[in-house]
N, C-alpha and C positions, 0 to 999 in steps of 0.2 A: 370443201368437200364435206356433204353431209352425213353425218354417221347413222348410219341404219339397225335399229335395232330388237332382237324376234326374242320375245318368251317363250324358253323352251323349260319343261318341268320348272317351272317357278323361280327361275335365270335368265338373265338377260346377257345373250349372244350378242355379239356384233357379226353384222355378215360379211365382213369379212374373213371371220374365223370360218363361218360354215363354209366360206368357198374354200379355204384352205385344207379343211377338213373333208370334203367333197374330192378335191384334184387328189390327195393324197392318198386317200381311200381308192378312187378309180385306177390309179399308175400304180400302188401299193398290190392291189387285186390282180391286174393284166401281169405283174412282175411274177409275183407267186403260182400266178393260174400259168405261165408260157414255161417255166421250170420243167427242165424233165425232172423225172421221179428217179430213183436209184437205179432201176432194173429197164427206163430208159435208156441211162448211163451207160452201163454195162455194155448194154447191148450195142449200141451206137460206136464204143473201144473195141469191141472183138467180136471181129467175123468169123462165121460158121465153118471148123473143118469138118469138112467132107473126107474121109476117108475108104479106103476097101477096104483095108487091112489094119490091124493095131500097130502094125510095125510101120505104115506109111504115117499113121496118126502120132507116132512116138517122133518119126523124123520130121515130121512139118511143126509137132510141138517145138522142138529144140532147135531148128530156124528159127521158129520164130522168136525165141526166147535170146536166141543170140543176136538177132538185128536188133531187138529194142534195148539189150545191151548196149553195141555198138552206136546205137542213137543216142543214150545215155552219158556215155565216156568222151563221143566226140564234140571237139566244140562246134558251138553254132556260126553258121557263115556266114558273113557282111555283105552285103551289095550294095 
């Protein structure tokens, strides 16, 4: 196997490395770039209450706060 080699700033690369350096860069790039951002996050965990009243908004808060409790506590199921 021949070894191939490119003068870059006054070094000699093997290309091998540039192909390494190239793949890593490209899956490196696609990883960071396909990331949601925080406030993707966020938003993606908790749906919109719609409410009429503050008093309906106060009881669908405290469902909800007790089912993800209750998801919390219980253990997870086998199948």
């Amino acid at each position: 196997m021949g070894a191939t080699y490119y003068t870059i700033f006054g070094r000699q690369v093997a290309s091998h490395h540039l192909a390494m350096l190239t793949l890593g860069t490209l899956f490196g790039g696609s990883y960071l770039a396909s990331r949601p951002s925080g406030a993707q996050k966020a938003a993606v965990n908790t749906p919109p209450i719609t409410a009429a009243s503050s008093d309906e908004f106060d009881f669908i808060k405290k469902f909800m706060d007790q089912a993800d409790e209750g998801d919390k506590k219980a253990p997870a199921e086998k199948h």
